[in-house]
SEMISE-49242 format. One record per residue (C-alpha): x, y, z. Coordinates in steps of 0.5 Angstrom, whole numbers, plus 500, padded with zeros to 3 digits. Example, Ala and Ser with C-alpha at 12.3 -4.5 7.8 and 13.67 -1.06 7.14 Angstrom:
2
525491516
527498514
END
This chain:
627
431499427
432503432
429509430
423504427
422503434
422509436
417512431
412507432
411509439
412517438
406515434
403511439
403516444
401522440
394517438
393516445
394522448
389524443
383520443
385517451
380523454
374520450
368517454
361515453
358519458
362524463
360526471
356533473
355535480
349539480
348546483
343549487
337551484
340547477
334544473
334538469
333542463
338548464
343543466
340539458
342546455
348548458
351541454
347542448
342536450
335535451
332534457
330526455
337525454
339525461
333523464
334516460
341515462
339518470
333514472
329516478
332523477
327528479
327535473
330538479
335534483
337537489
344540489
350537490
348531486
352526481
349525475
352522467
351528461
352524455
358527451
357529444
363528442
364521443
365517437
363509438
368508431
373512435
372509442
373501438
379505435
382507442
380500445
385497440
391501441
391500448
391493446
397494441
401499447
400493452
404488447
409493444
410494451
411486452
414486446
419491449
420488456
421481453
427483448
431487454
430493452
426499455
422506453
424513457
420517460
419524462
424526467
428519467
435518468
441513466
441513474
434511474
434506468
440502472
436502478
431499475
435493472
440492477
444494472
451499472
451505468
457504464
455498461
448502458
453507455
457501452
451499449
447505447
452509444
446514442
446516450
451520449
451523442
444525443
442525451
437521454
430523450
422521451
420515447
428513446
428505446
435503450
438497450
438494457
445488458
443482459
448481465
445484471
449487476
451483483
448484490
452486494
452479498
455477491
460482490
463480496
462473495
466473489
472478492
473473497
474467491
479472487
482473494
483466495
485464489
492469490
492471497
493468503
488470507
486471514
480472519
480476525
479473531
480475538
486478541
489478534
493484533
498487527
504486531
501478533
500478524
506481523
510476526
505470525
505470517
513473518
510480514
511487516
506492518
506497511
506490507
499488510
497496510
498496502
494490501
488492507
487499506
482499512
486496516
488503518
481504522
483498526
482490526
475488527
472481528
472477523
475482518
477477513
485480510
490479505
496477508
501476502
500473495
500465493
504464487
502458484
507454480
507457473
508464477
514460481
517458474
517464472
520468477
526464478
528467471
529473474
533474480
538480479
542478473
549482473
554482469
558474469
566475467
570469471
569463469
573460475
570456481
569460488
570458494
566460499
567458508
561460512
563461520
556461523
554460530
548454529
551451536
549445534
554438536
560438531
558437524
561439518
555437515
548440517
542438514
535442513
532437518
537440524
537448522
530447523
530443530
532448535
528454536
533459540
533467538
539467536
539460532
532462529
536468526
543465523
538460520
535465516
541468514
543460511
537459508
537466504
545465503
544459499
538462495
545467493
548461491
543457487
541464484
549465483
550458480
544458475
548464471
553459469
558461475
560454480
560455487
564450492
561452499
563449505
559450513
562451520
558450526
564455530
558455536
561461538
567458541
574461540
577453540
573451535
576458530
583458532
582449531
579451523
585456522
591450524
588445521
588450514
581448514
580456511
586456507
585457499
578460499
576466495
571469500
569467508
563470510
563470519
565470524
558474526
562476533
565482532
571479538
573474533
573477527
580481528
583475530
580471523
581476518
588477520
590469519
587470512
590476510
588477502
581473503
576478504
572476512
565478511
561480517
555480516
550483521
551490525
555491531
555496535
562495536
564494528
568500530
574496533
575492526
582494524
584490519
584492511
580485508
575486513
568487509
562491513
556489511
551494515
551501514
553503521
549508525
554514525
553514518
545514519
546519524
550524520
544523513
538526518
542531522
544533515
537534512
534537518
540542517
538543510
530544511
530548517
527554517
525556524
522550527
523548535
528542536
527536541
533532543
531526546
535520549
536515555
538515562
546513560
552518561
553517554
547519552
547525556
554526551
550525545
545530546
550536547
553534541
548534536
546540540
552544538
554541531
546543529
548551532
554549528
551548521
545552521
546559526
539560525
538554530
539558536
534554542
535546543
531542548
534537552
529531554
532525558
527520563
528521570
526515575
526511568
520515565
519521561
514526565
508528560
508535564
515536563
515533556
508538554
513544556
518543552
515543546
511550542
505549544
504555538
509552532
512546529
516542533
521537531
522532536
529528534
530521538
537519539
536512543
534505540
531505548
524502547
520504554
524512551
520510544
514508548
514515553
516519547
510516542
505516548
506523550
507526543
499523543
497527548
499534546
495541545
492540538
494546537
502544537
504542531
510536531
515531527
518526529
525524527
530518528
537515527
533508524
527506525
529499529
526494533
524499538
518501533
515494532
509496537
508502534
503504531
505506524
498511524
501515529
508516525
504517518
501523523
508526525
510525518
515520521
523521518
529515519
535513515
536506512
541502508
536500504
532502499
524501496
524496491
520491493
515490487
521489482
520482479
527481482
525482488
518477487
523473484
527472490
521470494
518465489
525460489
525462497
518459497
520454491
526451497
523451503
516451503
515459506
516465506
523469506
524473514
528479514
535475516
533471510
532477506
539479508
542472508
540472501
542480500
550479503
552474500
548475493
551481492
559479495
559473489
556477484
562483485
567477485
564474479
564481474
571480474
576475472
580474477
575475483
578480486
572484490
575490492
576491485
568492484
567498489
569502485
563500480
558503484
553501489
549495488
541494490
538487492
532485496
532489502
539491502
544496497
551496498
555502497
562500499
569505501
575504504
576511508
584509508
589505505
589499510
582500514
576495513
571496508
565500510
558499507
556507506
548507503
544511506
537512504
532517508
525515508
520519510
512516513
506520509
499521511
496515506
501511510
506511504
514511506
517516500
525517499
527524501
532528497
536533500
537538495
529537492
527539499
532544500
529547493
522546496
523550502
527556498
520556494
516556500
520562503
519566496
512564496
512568504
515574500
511579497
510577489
513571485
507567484
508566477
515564478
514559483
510556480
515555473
520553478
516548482
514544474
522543474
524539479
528532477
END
């Protein structure tokens, strides 16, 4: 039909053209000393010819004046004739229109035609598939599809409708800032950075963003199904006791109601860790194993611990996760020796626990120090190094040993500045002159000192273009909160981390929709971790029939939420230490990757050869080979 279509217009077109220049009478301007009957033979006329149709006209006009010259050539059937094509053109074209269609013209393009509709380009393809065989051709008639294109007010329109209906959503206003957002949707950083990409630009006024997913009912439903299915052996009831400090008035029984009454730091804290706790069991307890549990205000009150411990109140339980101050935790593991004592959060002072049944939970920052120190070791090629501390005496140490065991390992690292605050502050002169004005330098922080991390973060943003920088740290602690992640995606910024990048595994999501499901929120970081500990001590003690859970480490590391475990005991009779380690590493677009030593080992070995003279051919194999 198509090509009927078109062979009606061709011949159209080529009727037109051809009678189109056909007039009655034409125009002619008259020449000096041109007369009527000069005129008359030049156009094979006689003069009476074109007297009649000029009347008045003088038998020699004077130049420059416009008179009608019959046309000889004109055909009065032939003109009726070209008056009722013009006609059949004007309805063929009505007919066109009306039909949605349209005809191309010379020098028109797939560009123009969707401009002309409001209409995109891929949807004119879909419907014309002789476009791309044959190319746009004058004369083709295209298809134009009956959905228009959206204006802009009404893209935008339905963005904000789709986002309404799977996101929560929130308008910018003033005084609003990422860290005010973060704490106020209980969101980080790099999850509202995924979710608003033009958020590295800044918050605007009236910015509408993304701030996480709605998970309706049907979505929730789904995802209980799908939180961490481990391998269920024992078939025996666990026992579990948790010795937390809520500091609420003595009550062995503590409701939903009271945990959320008070609104102290560290109360707010262990709340969380209890709310994430019982997702762990409820997700325990749906895989068919019974937990018996059993909570305790200890109110951080060594009377109450040791009143618990007479009593036999702790007596014949599997697992007793607290004390979570680390000067109880001795005194309590040794009383229930062969029941596992967990402790559940860092300290700094973990390094004091000496009893064998003592499970650290966190990996400690010795550990997390030796996995950076180990990988600049491994990369390094002739970078200027940076050591920056606090004021303390211990720091000072500190620095001088990192200073020592980096020459150590790497001879190639032969000078090492040393930066520490004078008067409480970092000096930007003295800083600058430090660094390489003209190489790469990597600036390695080994303090959790927030007004260091602020001098050190104000003063690398202020250094010569030309100096090249990166930072490192031991962790990234609540020391960076209020730093800008763009500023550390600038420094390719490095740290280590006990837990790894799985949030988007259904797992994980489905954690947060029972967490949603129970209580009505979304899950803190101490919630995550709550859920992570005792999750992750159950599910070992359950992968076996005797739930022994020193006898699951040797099954490996385990990954949750937020958190991976990969318990060793160093020493027959010492504490049980979490040693999972991940270094993580900030990229420009804002993304964190996990870094391999030996892939950047191998990375900087084929850089080296890339310096050499030849070797590009092979590089490039090697370089297609990497795991």
């Amino acid at each position: 039909m198509k090509k009927i279509v078109l062979l009606f217009v061709f011949c159209l077109y080529t009727f037109l053209t051809a009678f189109g220049q056909q007039k009655e009478f034409i125009s002619y301007t008259v020449k000096k000393g041109e007369s009527v009957r000069k005129i008359a033979k030049r156009y094979e006329l006689r003069s009476k010819d074109i007297l009649r149709v000029n009347p008045g006209l003088n038998r020699r006009p004077q130049a420059n004046t416009v008179i009608l010259i019959p046309n000889v050539n004109y055909n009065e059937e032939e003109e009726k004739a070209r008056v009722e094509a013009k006609k059949a053109r004007v309805e063929a074209e009505k007919e066109i229109l009306n039909s949605q269609n349209h005809i191309i013209q010379a020098k028109e393009t797939l560009y123009g035609v969707s401009k002309l509709y409001n209409v995109s380009i891929e949807s004119l393809k879909e419907l014309n598939s002789d476009i791309l065989i044959e190319g746009l051709k004058i004369g083709m008639v295209i298809e134009i599809p009956k959905e228009k294109m959206l204006s802009p007010e009404e893209v935008r329109q339905n963005e904000f409708n789709y986002w309404a209906e799977y996101f929560v959503l929130h308008t910018v206003v003033k005084d609003d800032t990422s860290y005010s957002l973060t704490r106020h949707y209980n969101v980080s950083e790099d999850e509202l950075l995924s979710l608003n990409p033009k958020l590295t630009e800044g918050l605007k006024l009236g910015m509408v963003l993304k701030i996480k997913d709605i998970l309706n009912e049907d979505r929730l439903l789904e995802l209980d199904e799908l939180v961490f299915l481990d391998s269920i052996v024992t078939k025996d009831a666990i026992d579990v006791a948790m010795l937390l400090p809520f500091k609420f008035p003595k009550n062995d029984t503590l409701s939903k109601e009271q945990l959320f009454t008070n609104k102290d730091n560290l109360v707010s804290i262990i709340t969380d860790f209890y709310l994430g706790a019982t997702i762990a069991m409820d997700s325990i307890r749906n895989q068919g194993v019974s937990v018996n549990l059993n909570v305790y205000d200890t109110e951080n009150d060594r009377y109450i611990i040791d009143s618990l411990i007479k009593t036999k109140q702790l007596d014949n339980k599997d697992v007793v996760f607290g004390p979570v101050f680390n000067e109880h935790v001795n005194r309590v593991a040794r009383k229930l020796k062969g029941t596992p004592v967990i402790f559940p959060f860092y300290s700094s002072e973990q390094n004091i626990f000496v009893e064998d049944n003592i499970v650290k939970t966190v990996t400690s920052r010795k550990l997390l120090k030796e996995e950076v120190l180990k990988y600049l070791v491994g990369i390094y090629k002739s970078e200027h190094i940076v050591l920056v501390g606090d004021e303390k005496l211990s720091s000072r140490k500190e620095l001088r040993q990192i200073g020592k065991y980096l020459k150590e390992k790497n001879n190639s690292i032969k000078n090492i500045s040393f930066i520490q605050p004078e008067n409480g502050y970092i000096n930007n002169d003295r800083f600058v002159q430090e660094l390489d004005a003209l190489g790469v330098n990597w600036v390695i922080l080994t303090t959790n000192d927030k007004v260091v991390t602020a001098d050190v973060i104000n003063n690398l943003k202020s250094i010569p273009s030309d100096a090249e920088v990166r930072l490192f740290a031991f962790e990234k602690g609540n020391n960076f909160d209020k730093v800008d992640n763009n500023i550390l995606a600038d420094m390719n910024f490095v740290y280590a981390s006990s837990g790894f990048l799985i949030d988007s595994i259904p797992e994980v999501s489905g954690f947060y929709a029972q967490y949603l499901r129970k209580y009505k929120s979304y899950p803190s970081e101490y919630a995550s971790k709550g859920f992570d500990v005792v999750y992750d001590v159950l599910m070992r003690m359950s992968s076996n029939d005797s739930l022994n859970l020193s006898a699951s480490f040797k099954n490996g590391n385990s990954k949750r939420v937020r958190s991976s475990f990969k318990y060793e005991q160093k020493a027959y009779g010492e504490p049980v230490y979490n040693t999972a380690v991940y270094l993580r590493k900030f990229n420009e677009d804002l993304s964190v990757e996990l870094l391999s030593l030996e892939r950047d080992k191998k990375e900087k070995e084929l850089t080296d050869k890339a310096l050499s003279i030849e070797g590009v051919e092979s590089i490039y194999t090697e370089t297609n080979n990497f795991d």
